[in-house]
PADO-315840 format. One record per residue (C-alpha): x, y, z; residue number from 1; residue in three letters. Coordinates in Angstrom, 1 decimal, padded with zeros to 4 digits. Example, Ala and Ser with C-alpha at 12.3 -4.5 7.8 and 13.67 -1.06 7.14 Angstrom:
! PADO-315840
(fipa (012.3 -004.5 007.8) 1 'ALA');
(fipa (013.7 -001.1 007.1) 2 'SER');
//
This chain:
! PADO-315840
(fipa (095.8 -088.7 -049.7) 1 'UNK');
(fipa (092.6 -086.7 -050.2) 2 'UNK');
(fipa (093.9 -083.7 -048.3) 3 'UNK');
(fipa (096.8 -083.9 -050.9) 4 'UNK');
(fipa (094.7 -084.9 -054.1) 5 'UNK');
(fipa (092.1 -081.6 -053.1) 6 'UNK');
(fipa (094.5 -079.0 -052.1) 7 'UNK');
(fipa (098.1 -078.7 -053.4) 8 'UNK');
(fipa (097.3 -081.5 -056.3) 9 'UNK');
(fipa (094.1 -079.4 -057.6) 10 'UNK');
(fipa (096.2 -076.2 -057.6) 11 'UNK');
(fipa (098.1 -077.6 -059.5) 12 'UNK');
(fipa (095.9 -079.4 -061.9) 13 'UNK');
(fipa (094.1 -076.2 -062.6) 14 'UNK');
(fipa (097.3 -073.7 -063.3) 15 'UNK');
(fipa (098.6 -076.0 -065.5) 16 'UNK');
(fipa (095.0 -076.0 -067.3) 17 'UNK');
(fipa (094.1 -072.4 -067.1) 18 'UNK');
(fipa (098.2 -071.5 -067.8) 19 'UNK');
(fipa (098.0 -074.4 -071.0) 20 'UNK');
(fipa (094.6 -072.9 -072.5) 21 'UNK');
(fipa (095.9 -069.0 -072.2) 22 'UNK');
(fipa (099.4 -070.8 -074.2) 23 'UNK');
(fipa (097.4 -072.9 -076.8) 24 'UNK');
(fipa (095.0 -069.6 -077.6) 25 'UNK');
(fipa (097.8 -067.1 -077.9) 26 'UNK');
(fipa (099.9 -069.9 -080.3) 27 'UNK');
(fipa (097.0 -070.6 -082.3) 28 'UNK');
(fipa (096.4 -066.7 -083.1) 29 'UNK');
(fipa (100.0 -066.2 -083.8) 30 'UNK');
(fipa (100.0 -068.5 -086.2) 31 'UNK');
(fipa (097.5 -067.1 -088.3) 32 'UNK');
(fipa (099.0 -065.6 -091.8) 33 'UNK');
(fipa (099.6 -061.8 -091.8) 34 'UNK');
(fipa (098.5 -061.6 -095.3) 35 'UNK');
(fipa (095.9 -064.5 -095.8) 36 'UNK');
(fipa (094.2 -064.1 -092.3) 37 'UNK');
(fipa (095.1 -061.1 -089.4) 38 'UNK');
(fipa (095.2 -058.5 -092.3) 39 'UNK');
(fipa (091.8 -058.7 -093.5) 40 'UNK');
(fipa (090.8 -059.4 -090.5) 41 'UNK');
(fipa (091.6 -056.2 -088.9) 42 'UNK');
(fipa (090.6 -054.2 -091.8) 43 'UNK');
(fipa (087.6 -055.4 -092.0) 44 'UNK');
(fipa (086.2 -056.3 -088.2) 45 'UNK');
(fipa (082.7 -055.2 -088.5) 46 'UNK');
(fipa (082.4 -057.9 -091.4) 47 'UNK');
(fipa (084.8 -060.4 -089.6) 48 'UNK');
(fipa (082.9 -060.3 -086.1) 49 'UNK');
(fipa (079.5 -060.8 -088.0) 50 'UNK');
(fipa (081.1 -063.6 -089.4) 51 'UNK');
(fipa (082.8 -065.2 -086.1) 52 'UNK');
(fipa (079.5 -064.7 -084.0) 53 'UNK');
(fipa (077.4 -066.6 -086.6) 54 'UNK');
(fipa (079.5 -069.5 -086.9) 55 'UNK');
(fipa (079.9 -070.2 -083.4) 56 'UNK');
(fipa (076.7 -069.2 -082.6) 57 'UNK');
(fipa (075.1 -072.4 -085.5) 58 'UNK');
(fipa (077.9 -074.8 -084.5) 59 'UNK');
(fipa (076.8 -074.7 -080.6) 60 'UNK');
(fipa (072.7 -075.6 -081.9) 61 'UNK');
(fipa (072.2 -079.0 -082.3) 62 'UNK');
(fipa (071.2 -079.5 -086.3) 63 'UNK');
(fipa (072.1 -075.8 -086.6) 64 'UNK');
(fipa (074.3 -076.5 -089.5) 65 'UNK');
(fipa (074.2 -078.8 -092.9) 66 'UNK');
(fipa (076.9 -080.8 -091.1) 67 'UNK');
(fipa (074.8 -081.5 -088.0) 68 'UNK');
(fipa (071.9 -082.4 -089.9) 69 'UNK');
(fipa (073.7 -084.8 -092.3) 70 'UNK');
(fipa (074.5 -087.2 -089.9) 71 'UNK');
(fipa (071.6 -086.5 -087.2) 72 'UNK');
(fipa (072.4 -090.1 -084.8) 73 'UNK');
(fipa (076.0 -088.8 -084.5) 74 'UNK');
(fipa (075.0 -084.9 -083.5) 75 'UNK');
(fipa (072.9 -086.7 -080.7) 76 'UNK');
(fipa (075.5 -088.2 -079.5) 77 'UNK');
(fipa (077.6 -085.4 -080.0) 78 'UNK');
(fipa (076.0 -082.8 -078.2) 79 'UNK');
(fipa (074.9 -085.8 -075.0) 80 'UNK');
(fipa (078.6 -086.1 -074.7) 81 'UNK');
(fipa (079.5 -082.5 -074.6) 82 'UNK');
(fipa (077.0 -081.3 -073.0) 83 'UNK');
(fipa (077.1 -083.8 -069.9) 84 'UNK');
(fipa (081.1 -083.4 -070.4) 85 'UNK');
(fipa (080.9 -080.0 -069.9) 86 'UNK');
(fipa (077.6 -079.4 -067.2) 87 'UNK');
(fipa (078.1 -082.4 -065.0) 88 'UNK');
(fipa (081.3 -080.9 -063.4) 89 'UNK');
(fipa (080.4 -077.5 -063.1) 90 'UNK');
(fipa (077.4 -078.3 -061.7) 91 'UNK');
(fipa (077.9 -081.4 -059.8) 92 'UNK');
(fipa (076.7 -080.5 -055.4) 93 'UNK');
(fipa (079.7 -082.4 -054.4) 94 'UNK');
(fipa (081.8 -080.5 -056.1) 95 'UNK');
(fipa (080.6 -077.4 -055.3) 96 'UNK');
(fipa (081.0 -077.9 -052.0) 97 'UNK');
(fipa (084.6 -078.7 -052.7) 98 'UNK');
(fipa (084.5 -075.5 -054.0) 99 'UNK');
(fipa (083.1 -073.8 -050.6) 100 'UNK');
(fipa (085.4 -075.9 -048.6) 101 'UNK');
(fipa (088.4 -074.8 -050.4) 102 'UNK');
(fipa (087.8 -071.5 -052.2) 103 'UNK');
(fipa (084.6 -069.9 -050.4) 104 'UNK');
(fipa (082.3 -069.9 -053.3) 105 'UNK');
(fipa (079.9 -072.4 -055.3) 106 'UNK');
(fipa (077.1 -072.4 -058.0) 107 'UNK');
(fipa (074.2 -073.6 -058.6) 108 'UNK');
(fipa (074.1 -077.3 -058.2) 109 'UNK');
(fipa (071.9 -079.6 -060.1) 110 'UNK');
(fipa (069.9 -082.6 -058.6) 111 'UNK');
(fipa (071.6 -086.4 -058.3) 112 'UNK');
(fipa (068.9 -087.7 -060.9) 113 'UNK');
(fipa (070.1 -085.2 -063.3) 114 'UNK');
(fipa (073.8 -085.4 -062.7) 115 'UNK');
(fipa (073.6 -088.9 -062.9) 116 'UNK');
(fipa (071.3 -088.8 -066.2) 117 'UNK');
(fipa (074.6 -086.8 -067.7) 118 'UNK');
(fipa (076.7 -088.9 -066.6) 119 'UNK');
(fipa (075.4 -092.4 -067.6) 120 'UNK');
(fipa (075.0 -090.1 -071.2) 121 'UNK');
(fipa (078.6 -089.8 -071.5) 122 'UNK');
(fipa (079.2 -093.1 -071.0) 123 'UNK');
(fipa (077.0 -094.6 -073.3) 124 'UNK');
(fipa (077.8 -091.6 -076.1) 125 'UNK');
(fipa (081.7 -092.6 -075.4) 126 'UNK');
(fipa (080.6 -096.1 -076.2) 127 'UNK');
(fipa (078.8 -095.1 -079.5) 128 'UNK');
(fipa (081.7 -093.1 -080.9) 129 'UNK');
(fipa (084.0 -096.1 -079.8) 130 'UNK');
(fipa (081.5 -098.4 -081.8) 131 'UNK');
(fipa (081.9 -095.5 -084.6) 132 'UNK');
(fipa (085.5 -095.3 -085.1) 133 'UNK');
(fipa (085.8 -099.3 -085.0) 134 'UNK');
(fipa (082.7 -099.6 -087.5) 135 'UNK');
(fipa (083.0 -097.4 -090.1) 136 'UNK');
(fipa (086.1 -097.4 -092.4) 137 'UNK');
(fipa (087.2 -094.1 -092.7) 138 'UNK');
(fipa (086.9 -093.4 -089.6) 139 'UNK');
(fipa (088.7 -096.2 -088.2) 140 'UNK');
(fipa (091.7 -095.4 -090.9) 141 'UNK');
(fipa (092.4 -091.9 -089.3) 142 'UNK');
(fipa (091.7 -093.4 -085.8) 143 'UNK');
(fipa (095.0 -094.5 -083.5) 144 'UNK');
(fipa (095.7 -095.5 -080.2) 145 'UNK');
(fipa (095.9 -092.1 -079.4) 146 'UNK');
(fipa (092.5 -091.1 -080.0) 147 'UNK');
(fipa (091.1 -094.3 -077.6) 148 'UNK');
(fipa (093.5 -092.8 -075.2) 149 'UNK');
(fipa (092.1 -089.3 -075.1) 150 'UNK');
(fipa (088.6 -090.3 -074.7) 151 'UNK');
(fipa (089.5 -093.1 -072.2) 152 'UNK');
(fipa (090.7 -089.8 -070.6) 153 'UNK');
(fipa (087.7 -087.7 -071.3) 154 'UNK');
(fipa (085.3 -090.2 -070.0) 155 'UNK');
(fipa (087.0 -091.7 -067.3) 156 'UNK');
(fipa (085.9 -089.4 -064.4) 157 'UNK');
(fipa (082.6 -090.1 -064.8) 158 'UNK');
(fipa (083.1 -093.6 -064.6) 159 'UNK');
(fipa (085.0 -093.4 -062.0) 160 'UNK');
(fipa (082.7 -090.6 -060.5) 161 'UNK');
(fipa (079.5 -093.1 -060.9) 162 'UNK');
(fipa (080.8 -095.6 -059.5) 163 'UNK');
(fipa (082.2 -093.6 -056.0) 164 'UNK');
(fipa (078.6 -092.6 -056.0) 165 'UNK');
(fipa (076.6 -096.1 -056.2) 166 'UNK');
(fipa (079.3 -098.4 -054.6) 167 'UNK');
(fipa (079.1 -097.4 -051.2) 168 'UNK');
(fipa (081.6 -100.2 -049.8) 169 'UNK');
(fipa (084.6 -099.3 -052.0) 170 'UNK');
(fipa (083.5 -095.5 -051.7) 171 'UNK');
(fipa (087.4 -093.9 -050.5) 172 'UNK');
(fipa (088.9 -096.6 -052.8) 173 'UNK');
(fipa (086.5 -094.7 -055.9) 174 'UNK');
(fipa (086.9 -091.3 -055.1) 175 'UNK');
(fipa (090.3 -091.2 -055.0) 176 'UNK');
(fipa (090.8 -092.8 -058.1) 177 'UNK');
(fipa (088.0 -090.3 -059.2) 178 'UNK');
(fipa (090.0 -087.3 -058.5) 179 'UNK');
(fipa (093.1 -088.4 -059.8) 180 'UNK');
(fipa (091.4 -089.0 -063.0) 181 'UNK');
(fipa (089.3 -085.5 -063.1) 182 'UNK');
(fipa (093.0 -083.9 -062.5) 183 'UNK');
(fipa (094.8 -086.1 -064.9) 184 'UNK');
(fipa (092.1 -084.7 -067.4) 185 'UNK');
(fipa (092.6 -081.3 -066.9) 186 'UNK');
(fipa (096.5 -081.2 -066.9) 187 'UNK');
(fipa (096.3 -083.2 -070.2) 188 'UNK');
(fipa (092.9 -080.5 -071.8) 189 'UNK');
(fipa (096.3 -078.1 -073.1) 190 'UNK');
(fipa (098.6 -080.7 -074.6) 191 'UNK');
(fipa (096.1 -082.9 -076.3) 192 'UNK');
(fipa (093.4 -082.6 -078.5) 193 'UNK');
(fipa (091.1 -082.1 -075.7) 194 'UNK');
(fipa (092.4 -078.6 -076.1) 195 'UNK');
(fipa (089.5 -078.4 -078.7) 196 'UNK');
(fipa (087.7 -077.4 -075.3) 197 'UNK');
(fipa (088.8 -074.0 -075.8) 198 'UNK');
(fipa (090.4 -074.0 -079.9) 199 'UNK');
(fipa (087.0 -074.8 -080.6) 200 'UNK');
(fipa (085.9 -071.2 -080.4) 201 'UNK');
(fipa (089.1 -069.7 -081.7) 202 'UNK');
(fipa (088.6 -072.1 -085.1) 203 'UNK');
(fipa (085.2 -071.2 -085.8) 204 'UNK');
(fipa (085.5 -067.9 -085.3) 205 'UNK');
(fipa (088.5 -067.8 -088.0) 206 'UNK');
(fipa (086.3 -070.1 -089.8) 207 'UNK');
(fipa (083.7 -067.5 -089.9) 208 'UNK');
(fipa (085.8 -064.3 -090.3) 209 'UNK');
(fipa (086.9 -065.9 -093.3) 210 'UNK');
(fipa (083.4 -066.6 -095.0) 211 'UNK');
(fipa (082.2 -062.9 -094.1) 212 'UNK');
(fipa (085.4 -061.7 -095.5) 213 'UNK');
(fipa (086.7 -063.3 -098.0) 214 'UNK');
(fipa (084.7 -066.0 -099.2) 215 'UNK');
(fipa (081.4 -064.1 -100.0) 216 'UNK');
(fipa (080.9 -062.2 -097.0) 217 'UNK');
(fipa (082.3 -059.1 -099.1) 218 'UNK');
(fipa (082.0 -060.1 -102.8) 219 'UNK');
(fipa (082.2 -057.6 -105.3) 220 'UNK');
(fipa (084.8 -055.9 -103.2) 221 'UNK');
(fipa (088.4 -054.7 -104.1) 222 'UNK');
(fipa (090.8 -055.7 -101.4) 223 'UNK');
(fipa (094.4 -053.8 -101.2) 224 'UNK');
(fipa (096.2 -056.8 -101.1) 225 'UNK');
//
């Protein structure tokens, strides 16, 4: 099972994410407006890429915008989430040397403390923006089953991960659940809104082309269209 769950499984599991990613980029910029959007945009690039830098460049800095600073408990949590979310597995020995094993290469690896400092993070931030969408009102009316499925999805390698890690007796039983979930996640990062992982970027850089272009960035200038 874990010969099958590392090799032809994890093949799979990243072409389909990879594959899905490339798809949900090239959709999203083909949907963009000829005249309201790709127009200006490649007319005026210079003003547009100043613009598309800036805005992902404030979004990724905790507090770097009015938005993160209005509601500072939540950007915590936030930025613990994504941060561990995205680090832990990159970084994580054992997978690296999964990595070697199967592939011939590995990164830098971070210590056990601190992968498991991440890890218990997203966890606990998981819980808090469970608590969030239950607690507040309108929140809770624009949450759905869905969204408690998608972070149940998010989170659950980690879980599953911790425990494989500290429960020595029901070690096989926890890793393989483990990797089934860290695969499950990545097939379901391009159909879901986990594809934010990567339409992130692509939406704040239109964001931002937008507000160097056309909503101040050039004012006072006449536009041929």
């Amino acid at each position: 099972m874990y010969e099958l769950l590392t090799g032809p499984m994890l093949w799979l599991s990243f072409t389909i994410f990879f594959i899905g990613c490339i798809v949900r980029l090239v959709m999203y910029f083909k949907g963009l407006s000829w005249q309201m959007d790709r127009v200006a945009y490649k007319e005026h690039m210079s003003y547009g890429a100043k613009g598309a830098a800036r805005s992902i460049f404030f979004w990724l800095i905790p507090f770097g915008t009015r938005s993160w600073r209005v509601n500072p408990f939540f950007t915590i949590v936030f930025f613990v989430f994504h941060v561990g979310l995205i680090l832990t597995p990159i970084f994580l020995l054992s997978h690296n040397i999964l990595l070697k094993e199967r592939w011939g290469f590995s990164l830098w690896t971070m210590s056990e403390t601190t992968a498991d400092l991440l890890t218990i993070g997203v966890i606990v931030a998981a819980l808090f923006m469970v608590l969030r969408r239950i607690a507040l009102p309108e929140v809770r009316f624009l949450t759905d089953a869905y969204d408690y499925l998608v972070l149940l999805i998010a989170t659950a390698p980690f879980i599953t991960g911790f425990m494989a890690f500290h429960l020595v007796p029901d070690y096989n039983f926890w890793l393989i659940l483990h990797i089934i979930c860290g695969e499950i996640m990545l097939i379901a990062i391009p159909f879901t809104k986990l594809s934010h992982f990567v339409l992130f970027f692509a939406s704040r850089a239109q964001l931002g082309m937008d507000y160097g272009i056309k909503r101040g960035g050039m004012k006072g200038r006449s536009f041929p269209w």
